[in-house]
C-alpha positions in Angstrom: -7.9 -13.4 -19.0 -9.9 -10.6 -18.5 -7.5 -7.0 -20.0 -9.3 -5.0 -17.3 -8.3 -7.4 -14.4 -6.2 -5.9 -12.0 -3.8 -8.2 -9.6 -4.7 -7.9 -6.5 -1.3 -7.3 -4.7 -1.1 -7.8 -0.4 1.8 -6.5 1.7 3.1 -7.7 5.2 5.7 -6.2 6.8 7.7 -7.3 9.8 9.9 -5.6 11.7 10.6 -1.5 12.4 8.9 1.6 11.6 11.0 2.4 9.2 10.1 -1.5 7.1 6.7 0.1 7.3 7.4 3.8 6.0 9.3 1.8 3.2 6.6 -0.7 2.1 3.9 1.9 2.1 6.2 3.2 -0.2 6.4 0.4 -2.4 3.3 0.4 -2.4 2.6 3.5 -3.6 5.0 2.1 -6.9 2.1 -0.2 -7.8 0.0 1.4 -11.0 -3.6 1.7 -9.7 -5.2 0.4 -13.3 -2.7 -2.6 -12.9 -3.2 -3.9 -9.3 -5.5 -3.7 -6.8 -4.2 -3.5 -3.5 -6.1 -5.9 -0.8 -5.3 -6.7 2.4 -2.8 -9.4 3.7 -5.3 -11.3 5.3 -6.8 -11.7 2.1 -6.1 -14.0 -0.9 -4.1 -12.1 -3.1 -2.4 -12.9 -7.0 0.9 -11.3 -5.3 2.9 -11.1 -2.2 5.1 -9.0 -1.2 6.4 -9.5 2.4 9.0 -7.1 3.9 11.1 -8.7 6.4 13.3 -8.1 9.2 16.1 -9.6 10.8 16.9 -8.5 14.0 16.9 -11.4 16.0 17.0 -15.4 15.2 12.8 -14.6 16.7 12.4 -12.4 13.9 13.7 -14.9 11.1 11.2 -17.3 12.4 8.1 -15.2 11.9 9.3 -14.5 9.0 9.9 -17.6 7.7 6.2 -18.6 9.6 4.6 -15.3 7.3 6.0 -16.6 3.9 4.5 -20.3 4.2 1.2 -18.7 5.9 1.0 -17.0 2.4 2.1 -19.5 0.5 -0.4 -21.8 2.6 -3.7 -18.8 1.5 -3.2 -18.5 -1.5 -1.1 -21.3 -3.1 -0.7 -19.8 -6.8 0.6 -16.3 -5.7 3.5 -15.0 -6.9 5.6 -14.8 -3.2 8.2 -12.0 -3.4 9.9 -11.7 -0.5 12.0 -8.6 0.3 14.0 -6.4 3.3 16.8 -7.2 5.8 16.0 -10.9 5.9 16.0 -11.4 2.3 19.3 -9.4 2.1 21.1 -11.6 4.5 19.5 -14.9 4.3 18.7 -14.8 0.2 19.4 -18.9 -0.5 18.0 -20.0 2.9 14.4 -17.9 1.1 14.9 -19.1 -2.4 14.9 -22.7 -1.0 11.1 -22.5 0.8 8.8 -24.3 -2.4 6.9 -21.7 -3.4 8.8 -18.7 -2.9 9.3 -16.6 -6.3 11.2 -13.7 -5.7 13.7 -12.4 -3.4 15.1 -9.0 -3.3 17.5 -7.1 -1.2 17.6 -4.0 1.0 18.2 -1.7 -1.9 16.0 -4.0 -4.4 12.7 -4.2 -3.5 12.5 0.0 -4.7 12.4 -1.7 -7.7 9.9 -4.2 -7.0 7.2 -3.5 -9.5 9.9 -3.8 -12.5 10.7 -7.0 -11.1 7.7 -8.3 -10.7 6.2 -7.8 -14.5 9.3 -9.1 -15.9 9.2 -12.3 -13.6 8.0 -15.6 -14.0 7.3 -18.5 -12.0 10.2 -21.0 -11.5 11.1 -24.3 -9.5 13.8 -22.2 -7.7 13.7 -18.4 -6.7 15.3 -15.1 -8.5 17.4 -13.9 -6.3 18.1 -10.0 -6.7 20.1 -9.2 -3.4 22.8 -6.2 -3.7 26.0 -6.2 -2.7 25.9 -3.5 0.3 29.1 -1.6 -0.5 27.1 -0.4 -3.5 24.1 0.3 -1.4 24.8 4.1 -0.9 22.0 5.6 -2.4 19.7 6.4 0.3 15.7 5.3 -0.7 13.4 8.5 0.2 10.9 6.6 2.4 7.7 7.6 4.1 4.2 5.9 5.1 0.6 7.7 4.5 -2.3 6.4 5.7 -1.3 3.4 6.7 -1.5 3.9 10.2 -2.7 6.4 12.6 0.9 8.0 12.6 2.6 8.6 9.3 6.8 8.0 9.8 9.4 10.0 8.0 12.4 7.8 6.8 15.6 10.0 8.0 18.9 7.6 7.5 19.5 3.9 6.9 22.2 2.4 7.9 24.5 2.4 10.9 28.1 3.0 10.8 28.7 1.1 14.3 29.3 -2.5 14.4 27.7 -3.8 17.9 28.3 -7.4 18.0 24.3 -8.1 18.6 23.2 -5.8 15.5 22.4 -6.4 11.7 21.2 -3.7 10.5 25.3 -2.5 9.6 24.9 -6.4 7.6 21.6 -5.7 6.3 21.5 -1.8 5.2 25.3 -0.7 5.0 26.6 2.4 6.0 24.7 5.3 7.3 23.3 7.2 4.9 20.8 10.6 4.7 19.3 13.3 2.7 19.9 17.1 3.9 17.7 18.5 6.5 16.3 21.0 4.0 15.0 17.5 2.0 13.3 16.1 5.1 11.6 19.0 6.0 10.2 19.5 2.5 9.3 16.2 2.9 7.6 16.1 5.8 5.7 19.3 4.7 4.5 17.4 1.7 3.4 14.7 4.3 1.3 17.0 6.7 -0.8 18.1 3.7 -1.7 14.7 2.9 
């Protein structure tokens, strides 16, 4: 293999505004001389799909997004991450071809994972338990859209009967207001 070959890594991301200010941050974990990031709708050596889980709807596509990139590009390396993963881990690990599967609190940690993995007949699952998920994950999207978003809290401390997000991100978590606005600063300069 070539030593100045980059991986060309895709991401997909269902779901909120906030799954996309948090995958154009794990995007932004990937070393630039180790992988080239391409678009989705390209074929890719990696993929890293973001889910969401909102609705029994929202499980479907993402189920439907994993085996449409499993279907492109069938020797990728298929890591599959976000609220889905972190409530439905084994009901992922089980779709043939899936390699990866983090949690909520995981997939900050993606690009560790991903050297250090290997292709198996079942899944790694990496999915935390949420009573240690109180670190909140500083989050925020550049140029990846017309409108950059500002992660402010995760979590929700109320436990409405139609909701996952308490199930999928924990308790309600947040940096200080002096944090955000530096960080929102830092993002109007960009």
């Amino acid at each position: 293999m070539n030593p100045h070959y980059r991986k060309k890594v895709a991401f997909h991301t269902l779901g909120c505004k906030l799954n996309f200010a948090e995958t154009s941050t794990i995007a932004r974990s990937f070393p630039e001389d180790e992988f080239e990031r391409v678009p989705a709708n390209q074929k890719a050596d990696i993929y890293i799909i973001n889910t969401c889980s909102v609705t029994d709807v929202a499980d479907r596509k993402c189920r439907q997004a994993i085996k449409k990139f499993i279907h492109r590009s069938p020797g990728a390396f298929i890591a599959v991450a976000g609220c889905y993963a972190q409530l439905n881990p084994d009901e992922i690990a089980s779709i043939p071809g899936v390699h990866l599967v983090m949690g909520t609190t995981e997939r900050f940690d993606i690009t560790g994972y991903i050297k250090n993995a290997s292709k198996k007949g079942r899944a790694e699952i990496h999915s935390c338990e949420l009573s240690s998920a109180d670190r909140f994950m500083h989050s925020w999207s550049v140029s990846d859209r017309t409108r950059s978003f500002l992660k402010v809290q995760d979590g929700c401390d109320y436990k409405c009967t139609y909701c996952t997000i308490p199930l999928a991100r924990g308790k309600s978590r947040n940096p200080g207001i002096e944090t955000l606005g530096l960080e929102a600063e830092s993002i109007a300069e960009t």
